[in-house]
C-alpha positions in Angstrom: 3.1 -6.8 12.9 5.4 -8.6 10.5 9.1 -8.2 10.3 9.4 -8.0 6.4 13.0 -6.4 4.9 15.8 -5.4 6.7 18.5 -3.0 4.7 22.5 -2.5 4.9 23.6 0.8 4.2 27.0 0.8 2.3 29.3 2.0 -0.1 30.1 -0.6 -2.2 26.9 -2.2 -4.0 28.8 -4.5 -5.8 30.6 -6.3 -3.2 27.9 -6.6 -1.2 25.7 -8.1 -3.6 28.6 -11.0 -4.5 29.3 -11.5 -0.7 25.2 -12.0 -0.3 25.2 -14.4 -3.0 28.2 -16.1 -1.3 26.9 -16.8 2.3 23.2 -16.7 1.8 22.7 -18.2 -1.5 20.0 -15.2 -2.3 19.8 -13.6 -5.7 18.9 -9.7 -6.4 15.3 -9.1 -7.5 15.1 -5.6 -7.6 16.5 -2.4 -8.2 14.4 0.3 -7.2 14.8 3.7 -9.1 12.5 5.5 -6.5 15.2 5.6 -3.8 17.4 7.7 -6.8 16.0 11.0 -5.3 17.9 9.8 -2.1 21.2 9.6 -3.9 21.1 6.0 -3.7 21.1 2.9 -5.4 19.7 -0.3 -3.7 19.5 -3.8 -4.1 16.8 -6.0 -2.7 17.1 -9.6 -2.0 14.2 -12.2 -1.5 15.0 -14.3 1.7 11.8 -16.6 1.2 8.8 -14.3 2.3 11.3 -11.5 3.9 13.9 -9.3 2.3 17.5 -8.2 2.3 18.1 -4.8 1.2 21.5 -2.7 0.8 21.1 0.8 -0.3 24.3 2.4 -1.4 24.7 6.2 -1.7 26.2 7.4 -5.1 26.5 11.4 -3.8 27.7 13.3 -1.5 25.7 14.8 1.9 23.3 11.6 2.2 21.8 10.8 5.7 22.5 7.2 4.0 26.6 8.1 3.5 26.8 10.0 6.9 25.4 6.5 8.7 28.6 4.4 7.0 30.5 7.1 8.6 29.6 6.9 11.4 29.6 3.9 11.9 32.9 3.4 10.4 32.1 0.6 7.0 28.9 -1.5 6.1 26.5 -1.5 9.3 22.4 -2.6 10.1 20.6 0.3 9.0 16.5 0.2 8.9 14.3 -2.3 10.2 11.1 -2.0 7.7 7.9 -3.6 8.9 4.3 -4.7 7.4 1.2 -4.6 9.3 -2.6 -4.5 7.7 -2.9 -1.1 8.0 -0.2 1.5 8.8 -2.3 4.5 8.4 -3.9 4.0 11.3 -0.3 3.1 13.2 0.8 6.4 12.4 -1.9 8.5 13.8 -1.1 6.0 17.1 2.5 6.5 16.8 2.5 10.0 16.2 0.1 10.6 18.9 3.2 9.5 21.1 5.3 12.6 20.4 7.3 10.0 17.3 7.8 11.9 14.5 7.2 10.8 11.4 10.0 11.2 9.0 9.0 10.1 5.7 5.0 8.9 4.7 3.8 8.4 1.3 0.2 7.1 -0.3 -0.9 7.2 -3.7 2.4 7.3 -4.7 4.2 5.1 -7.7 2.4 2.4 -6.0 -1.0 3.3 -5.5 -2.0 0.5 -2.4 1.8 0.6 -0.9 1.6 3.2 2.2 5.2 3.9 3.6 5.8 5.2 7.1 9.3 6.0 8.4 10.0 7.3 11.5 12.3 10.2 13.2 15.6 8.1 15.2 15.9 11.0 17.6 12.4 9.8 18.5 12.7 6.2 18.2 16.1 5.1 18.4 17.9 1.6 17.9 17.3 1.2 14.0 15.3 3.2 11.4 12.0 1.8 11.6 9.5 1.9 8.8 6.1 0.4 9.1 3.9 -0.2 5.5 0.9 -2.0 4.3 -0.2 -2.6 1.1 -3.6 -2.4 0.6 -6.1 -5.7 -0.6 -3.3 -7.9 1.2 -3.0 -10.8 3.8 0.4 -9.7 5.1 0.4 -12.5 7.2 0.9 -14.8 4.1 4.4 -15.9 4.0 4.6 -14.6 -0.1 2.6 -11.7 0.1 3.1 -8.9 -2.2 5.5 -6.7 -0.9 5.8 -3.9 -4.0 9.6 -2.7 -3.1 10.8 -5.6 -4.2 8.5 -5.3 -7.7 6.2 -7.4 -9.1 8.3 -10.3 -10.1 10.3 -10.9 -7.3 8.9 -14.5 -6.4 10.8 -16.1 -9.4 13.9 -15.1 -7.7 13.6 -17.1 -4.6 16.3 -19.6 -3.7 15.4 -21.1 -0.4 19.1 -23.5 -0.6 20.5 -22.0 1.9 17.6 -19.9 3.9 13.9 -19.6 3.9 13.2 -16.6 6.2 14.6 -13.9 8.4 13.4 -14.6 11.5 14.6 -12.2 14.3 16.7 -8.7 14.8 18.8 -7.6 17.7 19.0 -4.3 18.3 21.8 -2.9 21.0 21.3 0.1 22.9 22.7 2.0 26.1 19.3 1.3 27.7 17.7 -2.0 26.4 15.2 -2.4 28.9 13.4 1.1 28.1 13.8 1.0 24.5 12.0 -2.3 24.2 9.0 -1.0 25.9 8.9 1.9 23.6 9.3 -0.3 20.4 6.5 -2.5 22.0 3.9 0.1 22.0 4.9 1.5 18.5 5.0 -2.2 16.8 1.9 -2.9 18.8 3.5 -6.4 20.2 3.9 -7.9 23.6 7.2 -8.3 25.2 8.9 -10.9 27.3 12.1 -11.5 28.9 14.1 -14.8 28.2 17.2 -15.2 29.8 17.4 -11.6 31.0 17.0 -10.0 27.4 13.8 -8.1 26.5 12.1 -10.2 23.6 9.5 -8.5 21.2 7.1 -10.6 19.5 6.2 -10.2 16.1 4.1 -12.4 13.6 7.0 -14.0 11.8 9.5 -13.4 14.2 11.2 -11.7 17.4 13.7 -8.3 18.1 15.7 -8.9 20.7 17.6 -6.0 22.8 20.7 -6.1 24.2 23.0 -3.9 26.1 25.2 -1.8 23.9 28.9 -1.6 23.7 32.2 -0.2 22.0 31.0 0.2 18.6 28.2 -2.3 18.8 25.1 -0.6 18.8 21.3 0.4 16.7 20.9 -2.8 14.5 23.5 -5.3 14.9 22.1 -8.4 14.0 19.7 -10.8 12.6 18.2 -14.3 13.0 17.6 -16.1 9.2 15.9 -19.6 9.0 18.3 -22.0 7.5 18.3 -25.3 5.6 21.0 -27.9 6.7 23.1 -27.4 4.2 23.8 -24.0 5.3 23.8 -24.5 9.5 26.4 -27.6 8.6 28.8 -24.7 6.9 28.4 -22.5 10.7 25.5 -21.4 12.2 27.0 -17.8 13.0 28.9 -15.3 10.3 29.6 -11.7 10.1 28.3 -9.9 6.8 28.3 -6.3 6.2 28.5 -5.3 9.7 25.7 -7.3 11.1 25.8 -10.8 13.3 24.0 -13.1 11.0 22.6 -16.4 13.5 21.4 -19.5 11.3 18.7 -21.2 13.2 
C-alpha cells in the first residue's frame, strides 16, 4: 500500500495554489474536470512521485464546503492511497461492515479503479484506495491518471521530492490505528508511544486529538537542504507540514 496524494479542501483555489508555490516550490499539473459534478474545482500538485491536491467547492450544499465549515478555514481532508489491486481491497474492506462511499471502473479512465470510503465507518480522514491497472505502483513515477497524463514535466524537486508520512488525530488513536491497519493491509508499531502504520513509501502516525486538532492534521514531505535550511516545520492550509 502506497501513500500517493493527499488533498486540502478549501475555498479559495487561488490562494492556495500561490501559497503552494511559495513554501513548497511545486507547480499545478492538473485540473480535473471530473470532480465538476461535485461542485468543485481542484488543483493537483506533483510532489516527486506523490501528490498535493486542493479541491475547492464553487456551489452551495457540498460535503466538500460543509468540511471548511466545520472545520472553521482550509483543513486536511482525504488521504488517497494506491495499492496493485483495489478491487479486491474492497470486497476485504467491505466485508468489515466499511462502507463504501464512492467506487468507479471503466470509467473516463478505463484501468484507474477508485474506491472511497464512508467516515462514519472509517474515521480520521477520507480514505480512498485505487489502482490503475498494467502498473508497478511501487515505482516512485508511476502513472497515477488524476493528475493526467503529462504531469511528469511538471515536477520541481527544489524544494521537496516526496510526501513521506500523515498524522492523523483522533479521540481514540490507539483503536483507530488498528482499524486503519487492517483496511490499508499494513503492520503497525509503536515508537515513542504513538501508533505508527507502515506503508511502502511512507508512515501515518496517530495521535491523541485535541481542541480543534483533529482527522488529518499533518504531513511528513521529503525535503532538499535548501528548503530544511528555511525551517523544517510550517503551517499551510490547515495542516502541520514537517520537512524531513
Amino acid at each position: 500500500m502506497r501513500l500517493r496524494q493527499i488533498a486540502i479542501a478549501s475555498y479559495n483555489l487561488n490562494e492556495c495554489e500561490r501559497l503552494i508555490n511559495k513554501e513548497l516550490k511545486i507547480n499545478t499539473a492538473y485540473r480535473d474536470e471530473e470532480v465538476e459534478q461535485y461542485g468543485l474545482n481542484n488543483i493537483v500538485c506533483p510532489i516527486g512521485g506523490e501528490f498535493l491536491e486542493v479541491v475547492s467547492p464553487f456551489t452551495t450544499n457540498t460535503t466538500a464546503g460543509r468540511f471548511i465549515d466545520k472545520k472553521k478555514g482550509p483543513a486536511g481532508y482525504m488521504t488517497i492511497f494506491q495499492c496493485a489491486d483495489s478491487l479486491e481491497r474492497r470486497n476485504f474492506i467491505e466485508s468489515k461492515s466499511i462502507r463504501s462511499l464512492n467506487s468507479f471502473e471503466n470509467g473516463k479512465y478505463s484501468d484507474f479503479i477508485i474506491n472511497q470510503y464512508h467516515p462514519k465507518d472509517l474515521p480520521g480522514a477520507l480514505v480512498e484506495i485505487d489502482s490503475v491497472r498494467n502498473t508497478n505502483y511501487k515505482e516512485k513515477y508511476a502513472d497515477w491518471p488524476p493528475a493526467g497524463k503529462k504531469w511528469r514535466q511538471y515536477i520541481n524537486e527544489d524544494y521537496v521530492t516526496g510526501i513521506v508520512g500523515a498524522t492523523i488525530a483522533n479521540d481514540n488513536p490507539e483503536k483507530l490505528a488498528e482499524i486503519w491497519s487492517e483496511v490499508l493491509d499494513s503492520d503497525l508499531i509503536t515508537k515513542k508511544n504513538i501508533p505508527n502504520l507502515l506503508l511502502e513509501n511512507a508512515s501515518i502516525k496517530f495521535v491523541q486529538s485535541k481542541n480543534n486538532y483533529n482527522d488529518l492534521v499533518g504531513i511528513d514531505i521529503k525535503a532538499s537542504k535548501q528548503r530544511l535550511n528555511l525551517g523544517r516545520n510550517i503551517k499551510l492550509l490547515g495542516l502541520d507540514i514537517n520537512f524531513i
